[in-house]
C-alpha positions in Angstrom: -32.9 33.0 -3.2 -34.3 32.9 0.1 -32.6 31.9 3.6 -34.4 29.9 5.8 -34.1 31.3 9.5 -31.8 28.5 11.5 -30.0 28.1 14.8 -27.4 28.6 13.5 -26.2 32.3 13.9 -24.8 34.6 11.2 -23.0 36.6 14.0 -22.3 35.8 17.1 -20.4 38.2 19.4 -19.4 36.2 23.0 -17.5 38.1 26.3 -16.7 41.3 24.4 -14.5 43.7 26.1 -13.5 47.2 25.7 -11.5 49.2 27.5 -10.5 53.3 27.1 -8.4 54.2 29.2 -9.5 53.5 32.8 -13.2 53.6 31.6 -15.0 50.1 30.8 -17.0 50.6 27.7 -17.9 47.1 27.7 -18.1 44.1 30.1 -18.1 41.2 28.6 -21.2 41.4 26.0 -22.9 38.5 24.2 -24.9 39.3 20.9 -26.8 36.6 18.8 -28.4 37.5 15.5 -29.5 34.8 13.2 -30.1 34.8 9.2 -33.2 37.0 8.1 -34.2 38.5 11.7 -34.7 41.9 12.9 -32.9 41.7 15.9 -33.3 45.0 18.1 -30.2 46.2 20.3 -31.5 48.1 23.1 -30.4 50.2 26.3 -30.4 53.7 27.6 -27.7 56.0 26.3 -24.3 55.3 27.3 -25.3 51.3 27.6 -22.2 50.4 25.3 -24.5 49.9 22.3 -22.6 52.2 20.3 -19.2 50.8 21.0 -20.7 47.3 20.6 -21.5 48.3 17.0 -18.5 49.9 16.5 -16.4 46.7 17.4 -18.6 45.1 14.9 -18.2 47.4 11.8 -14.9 47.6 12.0 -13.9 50.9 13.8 -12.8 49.4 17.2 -10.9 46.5 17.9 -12.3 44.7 20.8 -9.9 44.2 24.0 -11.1 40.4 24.6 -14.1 38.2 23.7 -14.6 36.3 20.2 -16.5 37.0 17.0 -17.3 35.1 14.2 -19.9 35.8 11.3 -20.9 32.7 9.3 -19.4 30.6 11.3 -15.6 31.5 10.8 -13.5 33.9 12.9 -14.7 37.8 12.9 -12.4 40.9 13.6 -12.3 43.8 10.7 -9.2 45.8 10.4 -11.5 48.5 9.5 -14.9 49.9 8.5 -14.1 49.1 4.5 -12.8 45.7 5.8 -16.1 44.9 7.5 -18.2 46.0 4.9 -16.0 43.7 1.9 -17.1 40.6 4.6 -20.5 41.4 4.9 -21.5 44.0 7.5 -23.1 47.0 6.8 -23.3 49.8 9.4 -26.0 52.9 8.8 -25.8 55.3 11.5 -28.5 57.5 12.4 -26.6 60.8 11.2 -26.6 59.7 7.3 -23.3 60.0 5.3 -24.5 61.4 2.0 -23.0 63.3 -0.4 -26.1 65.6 -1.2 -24.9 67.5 -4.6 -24.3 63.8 -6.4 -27.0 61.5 -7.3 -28.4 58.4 -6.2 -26.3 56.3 -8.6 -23.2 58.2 -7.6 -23.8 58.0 -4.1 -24.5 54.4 -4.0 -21.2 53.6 -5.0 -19.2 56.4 -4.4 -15.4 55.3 -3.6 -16.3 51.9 -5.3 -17.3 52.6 -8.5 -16.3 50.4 -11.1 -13.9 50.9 -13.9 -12.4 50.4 -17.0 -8.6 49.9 -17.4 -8.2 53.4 -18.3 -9.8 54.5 -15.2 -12.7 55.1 -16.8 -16.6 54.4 -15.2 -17.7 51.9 -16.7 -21.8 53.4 -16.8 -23.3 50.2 -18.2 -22.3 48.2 -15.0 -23.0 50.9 -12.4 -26.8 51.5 -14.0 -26.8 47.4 -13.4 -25.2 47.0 -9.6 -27.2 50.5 -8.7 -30.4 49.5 -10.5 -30.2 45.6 -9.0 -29.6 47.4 -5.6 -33.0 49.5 -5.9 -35.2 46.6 -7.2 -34.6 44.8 -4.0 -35.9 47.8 -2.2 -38.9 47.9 -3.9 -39.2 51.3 -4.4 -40.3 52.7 -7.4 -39.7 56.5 -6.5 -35.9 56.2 -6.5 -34.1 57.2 -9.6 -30.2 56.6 -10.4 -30.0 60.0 -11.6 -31.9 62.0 -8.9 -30.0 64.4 -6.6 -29.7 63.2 -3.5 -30.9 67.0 -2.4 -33.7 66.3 -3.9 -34.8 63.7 -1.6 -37.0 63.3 1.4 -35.6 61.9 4.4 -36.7 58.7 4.1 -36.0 58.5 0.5 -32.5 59.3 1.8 -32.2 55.9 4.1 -33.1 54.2 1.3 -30.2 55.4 -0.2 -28.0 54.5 2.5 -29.5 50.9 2.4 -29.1 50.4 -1.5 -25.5 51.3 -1.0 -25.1 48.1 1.5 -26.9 46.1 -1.1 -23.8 46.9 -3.8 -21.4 45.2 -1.4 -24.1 42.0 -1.2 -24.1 43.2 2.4 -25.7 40.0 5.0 -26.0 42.0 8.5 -27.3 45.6 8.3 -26.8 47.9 11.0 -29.9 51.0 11.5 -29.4 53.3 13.8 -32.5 55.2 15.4 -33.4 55.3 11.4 -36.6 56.7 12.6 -36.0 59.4 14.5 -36.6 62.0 11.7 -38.7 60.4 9.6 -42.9 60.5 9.3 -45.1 57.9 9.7 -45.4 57.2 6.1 -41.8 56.6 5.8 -41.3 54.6 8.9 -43.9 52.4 7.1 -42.0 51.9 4.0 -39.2 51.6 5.7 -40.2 48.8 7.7 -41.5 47.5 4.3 -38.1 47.3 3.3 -36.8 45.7 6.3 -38.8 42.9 5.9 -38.7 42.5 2.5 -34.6 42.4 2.9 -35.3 39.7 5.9 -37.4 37.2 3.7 -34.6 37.0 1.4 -32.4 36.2 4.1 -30.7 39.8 4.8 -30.2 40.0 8.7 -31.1 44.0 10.6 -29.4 45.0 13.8 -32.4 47.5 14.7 -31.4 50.4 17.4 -34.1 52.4 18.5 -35.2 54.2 21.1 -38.9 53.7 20.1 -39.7 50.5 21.7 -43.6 50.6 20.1 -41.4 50.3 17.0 -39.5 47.3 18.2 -42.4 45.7 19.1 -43.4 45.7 15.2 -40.5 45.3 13.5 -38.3 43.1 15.5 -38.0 39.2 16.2 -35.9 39.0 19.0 -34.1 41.7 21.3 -30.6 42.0 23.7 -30.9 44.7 26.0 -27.2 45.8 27.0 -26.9 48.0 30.7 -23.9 49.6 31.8 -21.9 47.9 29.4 -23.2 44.5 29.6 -25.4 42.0 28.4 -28.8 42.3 30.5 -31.0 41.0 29.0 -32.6 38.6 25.7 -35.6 36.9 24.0 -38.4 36.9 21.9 -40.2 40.2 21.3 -43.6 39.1 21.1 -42.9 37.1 24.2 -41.8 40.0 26.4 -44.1 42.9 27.6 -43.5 46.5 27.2 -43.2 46.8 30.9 -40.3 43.9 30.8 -38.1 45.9 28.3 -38.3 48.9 29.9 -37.0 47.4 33.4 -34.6 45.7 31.5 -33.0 48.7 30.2 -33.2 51.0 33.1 -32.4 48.4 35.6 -35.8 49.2 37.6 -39.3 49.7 37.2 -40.7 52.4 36.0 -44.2 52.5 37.2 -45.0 55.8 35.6 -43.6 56.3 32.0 -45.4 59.6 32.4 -45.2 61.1 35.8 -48.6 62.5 36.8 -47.3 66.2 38.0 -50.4 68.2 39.6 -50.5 71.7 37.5 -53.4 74.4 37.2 -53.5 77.0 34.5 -53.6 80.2 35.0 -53.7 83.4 32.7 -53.1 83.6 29.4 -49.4 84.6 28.5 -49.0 84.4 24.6 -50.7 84.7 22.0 -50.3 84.3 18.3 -53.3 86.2 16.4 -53.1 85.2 12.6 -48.9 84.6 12.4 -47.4 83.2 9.2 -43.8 83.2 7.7 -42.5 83.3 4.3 -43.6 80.1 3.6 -44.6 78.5 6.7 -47.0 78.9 9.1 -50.0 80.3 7.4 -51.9 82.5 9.8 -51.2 80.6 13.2 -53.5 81.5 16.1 -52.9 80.3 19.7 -53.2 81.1 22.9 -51.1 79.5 26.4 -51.3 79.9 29.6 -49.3 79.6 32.8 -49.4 76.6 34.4 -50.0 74.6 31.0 -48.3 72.2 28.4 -49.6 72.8 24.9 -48.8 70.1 22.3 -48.6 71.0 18.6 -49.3 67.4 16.5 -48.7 66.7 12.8 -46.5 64.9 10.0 -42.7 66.1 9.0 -43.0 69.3 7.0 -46.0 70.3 8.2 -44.7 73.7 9.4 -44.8 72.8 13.0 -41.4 73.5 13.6 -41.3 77.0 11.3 -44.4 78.1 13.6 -41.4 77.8 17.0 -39.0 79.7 15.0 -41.2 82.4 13.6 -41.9 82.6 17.3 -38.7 83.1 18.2 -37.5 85.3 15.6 -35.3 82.7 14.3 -37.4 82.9 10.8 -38.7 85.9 9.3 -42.5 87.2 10.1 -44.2 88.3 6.9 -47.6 89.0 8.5 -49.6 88.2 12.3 -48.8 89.1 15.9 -47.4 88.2 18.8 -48.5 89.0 22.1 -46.4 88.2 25.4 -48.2 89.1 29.2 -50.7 91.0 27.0 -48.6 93.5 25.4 -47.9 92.9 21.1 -44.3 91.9 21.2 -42.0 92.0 17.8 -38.7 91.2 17.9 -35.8 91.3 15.3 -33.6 88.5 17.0 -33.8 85.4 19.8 -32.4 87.9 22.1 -35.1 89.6 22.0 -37.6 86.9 22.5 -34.9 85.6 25.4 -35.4 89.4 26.9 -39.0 88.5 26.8 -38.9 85.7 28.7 -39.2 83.4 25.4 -37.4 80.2 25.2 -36.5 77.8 22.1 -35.2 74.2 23.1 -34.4 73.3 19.5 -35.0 70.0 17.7 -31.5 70.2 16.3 -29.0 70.2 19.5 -25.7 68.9 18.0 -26.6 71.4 15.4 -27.6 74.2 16.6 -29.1 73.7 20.3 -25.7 73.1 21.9 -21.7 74.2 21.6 -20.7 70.3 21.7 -17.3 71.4 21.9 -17.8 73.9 25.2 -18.3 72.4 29.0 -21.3 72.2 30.4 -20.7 75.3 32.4 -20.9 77.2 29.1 -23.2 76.0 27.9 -25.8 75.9 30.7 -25.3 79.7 31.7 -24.0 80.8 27.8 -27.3 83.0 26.7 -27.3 84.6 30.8 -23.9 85.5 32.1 -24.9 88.7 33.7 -25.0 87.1 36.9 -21.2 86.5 37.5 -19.5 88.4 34.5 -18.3 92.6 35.0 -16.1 94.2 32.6 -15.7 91.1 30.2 -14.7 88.9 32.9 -16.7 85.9 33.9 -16.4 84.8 37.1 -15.8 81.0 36.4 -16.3 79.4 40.0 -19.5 81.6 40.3 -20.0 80.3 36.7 -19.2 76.6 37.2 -22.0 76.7 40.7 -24.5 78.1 38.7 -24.2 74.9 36.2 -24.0 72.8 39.6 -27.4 73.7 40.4 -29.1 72.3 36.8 -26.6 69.2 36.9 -28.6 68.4 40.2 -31.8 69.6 39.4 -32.0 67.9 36.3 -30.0 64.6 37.7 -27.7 65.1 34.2 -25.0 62.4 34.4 -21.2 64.1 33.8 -18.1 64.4 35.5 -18.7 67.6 36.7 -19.4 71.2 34.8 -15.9 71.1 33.9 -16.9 68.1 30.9 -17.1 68.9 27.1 -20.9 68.7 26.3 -19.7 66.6 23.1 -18.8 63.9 25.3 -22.3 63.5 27.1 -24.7 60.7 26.0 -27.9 62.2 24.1 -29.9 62.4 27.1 -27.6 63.9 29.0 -26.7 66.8 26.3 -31.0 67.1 25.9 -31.3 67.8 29.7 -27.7 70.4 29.2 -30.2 72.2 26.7 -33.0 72.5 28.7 -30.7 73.6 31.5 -29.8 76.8 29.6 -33.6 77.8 29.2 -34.2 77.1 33.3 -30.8 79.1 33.8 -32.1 82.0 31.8 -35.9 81.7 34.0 -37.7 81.8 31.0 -41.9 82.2 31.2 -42.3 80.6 27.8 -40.7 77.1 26.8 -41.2 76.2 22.7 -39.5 72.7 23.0 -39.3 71.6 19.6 -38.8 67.5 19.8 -37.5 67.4 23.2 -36.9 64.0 23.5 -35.8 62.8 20.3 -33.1 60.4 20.5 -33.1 60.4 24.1 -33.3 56.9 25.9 -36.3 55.9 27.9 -35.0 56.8 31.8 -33.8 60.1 30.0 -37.2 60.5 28.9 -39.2 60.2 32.0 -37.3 62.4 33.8 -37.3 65.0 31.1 -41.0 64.5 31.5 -41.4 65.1 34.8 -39.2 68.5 34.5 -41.6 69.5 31.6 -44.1 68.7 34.9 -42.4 70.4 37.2 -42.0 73.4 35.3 -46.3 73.4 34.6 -46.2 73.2 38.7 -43.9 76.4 39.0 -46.6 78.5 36.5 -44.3 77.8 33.3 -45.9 78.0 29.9 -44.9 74.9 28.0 -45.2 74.7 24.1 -44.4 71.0 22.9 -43.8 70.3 19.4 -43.5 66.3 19.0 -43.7 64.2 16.3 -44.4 61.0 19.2 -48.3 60.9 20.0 -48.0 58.9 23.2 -45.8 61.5 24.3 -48.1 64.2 23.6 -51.3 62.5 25.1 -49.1 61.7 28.3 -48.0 64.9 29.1 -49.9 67.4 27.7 -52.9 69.0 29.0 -54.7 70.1 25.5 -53.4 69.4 22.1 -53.6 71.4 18.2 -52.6 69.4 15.1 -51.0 70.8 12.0 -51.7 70.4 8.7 -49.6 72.4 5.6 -48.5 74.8 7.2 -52.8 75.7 9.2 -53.2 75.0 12.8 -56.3 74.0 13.6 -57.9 74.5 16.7 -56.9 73.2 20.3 -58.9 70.6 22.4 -58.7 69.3 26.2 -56.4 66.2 25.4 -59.0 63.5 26.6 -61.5 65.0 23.9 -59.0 63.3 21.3 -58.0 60.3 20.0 -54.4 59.0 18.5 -56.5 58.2 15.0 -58.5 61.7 15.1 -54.7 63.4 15.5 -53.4 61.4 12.4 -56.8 61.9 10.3 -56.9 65.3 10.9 -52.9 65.8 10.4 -53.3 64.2 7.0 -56.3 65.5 6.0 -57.0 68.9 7.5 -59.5 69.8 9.7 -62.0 70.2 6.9 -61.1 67.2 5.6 -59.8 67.9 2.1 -57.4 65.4 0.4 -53.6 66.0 1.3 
């Protein structure tokens, strides 16, 4: 049956406080969500949203302030605890077990059972079945592998699984941030189906065109405290943005003066095993080329085939005129080649090394002999990028782990600058990354254009790719069709042609 929105809040979070250590995580916070709204949390990395949300689900016990969810006294011993009450948290890194199916998965640790221990099927086909009718998908099956799935199919999963436990307040995380435009539009689907029938969202993004859509109302936390809240459709773009940075910010993307110069790679017909098919391209100093297109279109294969990080089958590359194989990245590095992966916890970064390490890692020739690396040498080196690229830390002494998103993005990027690279693939380079992160990661992507860098941008964000770059190329199953000045194109030719093809055949 459906809720009727009131004044009355389902939670409401007043003068939370958490402390670790001698760092203050949170300042006294105030959070109001009410029954069936979208209510978007917002703030730059390393605004307390995370502990916030944490405090709620369960995980942290806050040091002072009161909580209370349907109107009686809030404050989980645990995770499991929070979810038995009602609050369902779905972070952006989903928890899935991908070898088990959907039915399995949605109640994995609380299946029901028999008094021998046994399953009992007939009610978990009912609870599981019950929990994907209220999605409203159709394309979710009980018995489907979870492997099997999409990435969006997979956040579906994760919100059936809060449906079981008649979850009222659902947590989602950046659920976005690797998902395409068609399943950001389902999702959102969801979302409000789940809100008419009184289901309340905590929406975190990063996105704030997204917000603007989705949500009803918005608290904008900064350094820990509560900065900010109102009405969505009431507040301006503008408004949110100097909410959560604390200032204006005129110029969301920095006009830096570049020319290009001569052409410096070139890709003459390259295709992979599977992905791309027969990728042509050329770049020049001096210029920022962005590659445009839905998830799986082969965008990201084409950076790695570049890079030697996937196998060529067929094609050329040709760096400062010259063909140019290579058998590894090191290679590619040695060729002044560099990949700023769209995977940094996974693959883009050593989260557990300092940012010394990690900055100078792939170019230690500089202050290593004989094996030994000269660490104050070492740690000056990182210095430099830390001030360069204004990364916030303790020093180049801190574990990259503990660095906001942002912060570990602009550690990556360091690495490529350290190793004076010609040739930047930069394969999402602000996803996840809060918006004061991401203007000054655009005017670095700027700056380098100035200095006579050629820039290769692969972004699945369209406003980021008509601020920034200076001509774009769209992929469609695994083609890429031909460049044009960015001003000859519009956001709906992009999409058209990255769903259709440039010929315009049915996807």
């Amino acid at each position: 049956m459906k809720t009727e929105r009131d004044s009355n809040p389902l939670l409401l979070m007043s003068g939370v406080q958490k402390r670790f250590g001698g760092v203050i995580a949170l300042s006294g916070v105030d959070l109001e969500v009410r029954r069936g709204e979208v209510h978007a949390l917002l703030g730059e990395n390393g605004a307390g949203k995370s502990t916030l949300m944490k405090v709620l689900s369960g995980a942290h016990a806050a040091d002072a302030g009161e909580c209370r969810f349907d109107g009686a006294p809030y404050a989980p011993r645990g995770p499991v605890d929070a979810l038995e009450q009602g609050v369902a948290m779905i972070y952006q890194e989903l928890n899935l077990a991908p070898d088990l199916t959907v039915a399995q998965n949605v109640l994995l640790g609380r299946e029901p059972r028999g008094t021998m221990g046994w399953v009992r099927a007939d009610e978990v086909r009912e609870r599981v079945g019950g929990a994907l009718a209220a999605l409203g998908s159709d394309e979710l099956q009980p018995e489907t592998l979870v492997s099997e799935l999409g990435p969006g199919q997979r956040q579906l999963v994760e919100i059936a699984r809060a449906l079981v436990e008649d979850a009222r307040l659902i947590v989602l995380d950046e659920p976005t941030s690797s998902l395409s435009q068609e399943d950001t539009r389902r999702l959102f689907e969801v979302v409000k189906r789940l809100t008419r029938e009184g289901v309340s969202v905590i929406y975190i993004s990063h996105f704030l065109e997204e917000v603007q859509e989705i949500a009803d109302r918005f608290t904008v936390l900064r350094d820990g405290e509560t900065v900010g809240a109102g009405v969505v459709s009431e507040t301006s773009l503008e408004e949110l943005v100097a909410l959560m940075a604390g200032r204006s910010l005129d110029e969301f993307f920095p006009e830096v003066p570049h020319e290009a110069g001569e052409v410096i790679l070139e890709l003459d017909a390259l295709s992979g095993e599977r992905l791309p098919k027969e990728a042509s391209l050329s770049l020049r100093r001096g210029e920022i080329m962005g590659i445009a297109g839905l998830v799986g279109a082969g965008r990201t294969e084409l950076l790695r085939a570049l890079f030697a990080l996937e196998p060529v089958s067929s094609g050329q590359v040709k760096i400062k005129g010259g063909v140019s194989p290579a058998r590894s990245p090191r290679e590619r590095l040695d060729q002044g080649v560099g990949l700023l992966s769209e995977d940094r916890k996974g693959e883009g970064l050593a989260l557990d090394l300092d940012l010394a390490t990690n900055a100078t890692l792939s170019h230690m020739d500089p202050f290593s002999s004989r094996g030994w690396i000269r660490e104050r040498e070492q740690r000056a080196a990182a210095q430099r990028w830390i001030d360069r690229l204004a990364i916030r830390c303790t020093g180049p002494e801190q574990r990259v782990g503990d660095l906001s998103g942002g912060n570990q993005q602009k550690a990556a990027l360091a690495r490529l600058l350290h190793h004076d690279v010609d040739v930047l693939l930069l394969d999402e380079p602000t996803r996840g990354v809060d918006v004061g992160a991401k203007v000054e990661v655009y005017r670095v992507i700027g700056e380098l254009a100035a200095a006579g860098k050629a820039i290769l941008v692969v972004s699945s964000y369209l406003p980021e790719l008509f601020g920034i770059c200076d001509r774009i190329a769209v992929m469609h199953r695994g083609v890429l069709g031909p460049s044009r000045a960015v001003d000859e194109w519009t956001e709906e030719e992009v999409m058209s042609e990255a769903t259709r093809g440039v010929q315009g055949e049915v996807a």
